[in-house]
GURONU-130831 format. One record per residue: z, x, y of N, C-alpha, C in turn. Coordinates in steps of 0.001 Angstrom, whole numbers, plus 500000, padded with zeros to 6 digits. Each point is the difference from the previous one (the first is absolute). Last residue first. Example, Ala and Ser with C-alpha at 12.3 -4.5 7.8 and 13.67 -1.06 7.14 Angstrom:
<nodes>
507080512850497750500060500820501190500730499230501090499930500290494280500000499110501190500000500900501200
</nodes>
This chain:
<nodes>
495678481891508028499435498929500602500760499234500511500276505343500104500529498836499356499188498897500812499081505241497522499585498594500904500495499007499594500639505470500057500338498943499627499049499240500407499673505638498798500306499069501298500121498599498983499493505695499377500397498707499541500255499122500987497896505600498305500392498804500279500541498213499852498368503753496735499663500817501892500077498002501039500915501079494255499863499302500921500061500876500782498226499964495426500334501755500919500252499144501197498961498802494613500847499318500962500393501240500987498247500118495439499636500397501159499835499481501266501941498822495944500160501628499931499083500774501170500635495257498997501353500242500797499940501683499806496885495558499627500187501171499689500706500804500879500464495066498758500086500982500405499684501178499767500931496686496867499142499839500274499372501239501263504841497565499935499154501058498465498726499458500355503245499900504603499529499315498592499225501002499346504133502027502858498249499874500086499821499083499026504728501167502462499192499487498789498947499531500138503193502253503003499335498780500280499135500565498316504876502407502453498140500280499481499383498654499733504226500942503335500098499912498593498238500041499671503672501581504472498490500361498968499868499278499053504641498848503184499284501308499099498771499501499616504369498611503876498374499566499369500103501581499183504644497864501857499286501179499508498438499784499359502012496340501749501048501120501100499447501550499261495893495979500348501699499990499151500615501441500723495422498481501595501154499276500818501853499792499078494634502333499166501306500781500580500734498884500813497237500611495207500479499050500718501233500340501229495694501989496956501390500181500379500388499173501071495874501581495610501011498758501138501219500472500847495261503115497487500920499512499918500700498569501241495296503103496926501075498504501190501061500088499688496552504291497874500975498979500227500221499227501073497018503922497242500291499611501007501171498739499947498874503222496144499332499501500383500798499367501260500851504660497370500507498856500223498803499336500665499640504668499278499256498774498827500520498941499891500783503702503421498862499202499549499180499041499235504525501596502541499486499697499018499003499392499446500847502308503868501313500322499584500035499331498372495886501583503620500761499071499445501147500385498745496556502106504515500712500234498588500853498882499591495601500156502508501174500182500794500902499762498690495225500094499868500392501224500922501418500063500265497741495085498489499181501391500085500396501234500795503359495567498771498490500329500896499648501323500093503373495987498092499892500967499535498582500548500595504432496324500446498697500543500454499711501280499352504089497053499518499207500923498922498948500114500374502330495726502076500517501522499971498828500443498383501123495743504088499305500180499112500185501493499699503033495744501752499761501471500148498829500387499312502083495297502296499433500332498649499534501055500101504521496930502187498886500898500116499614500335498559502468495784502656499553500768498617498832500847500316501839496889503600501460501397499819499108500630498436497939495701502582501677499901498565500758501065500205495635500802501812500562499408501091502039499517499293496940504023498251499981498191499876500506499652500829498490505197499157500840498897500414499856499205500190497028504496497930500170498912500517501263498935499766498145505266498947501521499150500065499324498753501152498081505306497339499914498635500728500690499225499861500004504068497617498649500317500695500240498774500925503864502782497228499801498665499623498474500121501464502391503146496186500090499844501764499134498591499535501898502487495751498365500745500599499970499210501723504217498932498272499760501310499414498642500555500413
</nodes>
């Protein structure tokens, strides 16, 4: 719904999207949503988006991801 800003791929096929950028000058669709991860696992016959659960503690109201990358050990 607000676009998604970045998409790193696992070698597994699991991608992790980062979405709800929100940056000075450029109109946002909902501003007062806070940013989001999501999973998508593209090796099933229909992959979908699902959202990734932030731990409590998090401050999650100002959570503005501009990107996303992995590291596998």
């Amino acid at each position: 719904e607000t676009g998604s800003e970045d998409i790193d791929i696992l070698p597994s096929g699991l991608a992790f999207i980062s979405s709800g950028l929100k940056y000075p000058g450029i109109k946002s669709l909902a501003p007062d949503k806070p940013g989001e991860i999501f999973l998508m696992d593209l090796n099933e016959d229909n992959p979908r988006a699902v959202e990734l659960r932030i731990s409590r503690g998090f401050d999650l109201a100002s959570f503005n991801p501009h990107g996303i990358s992995t590291y596998v050990d």
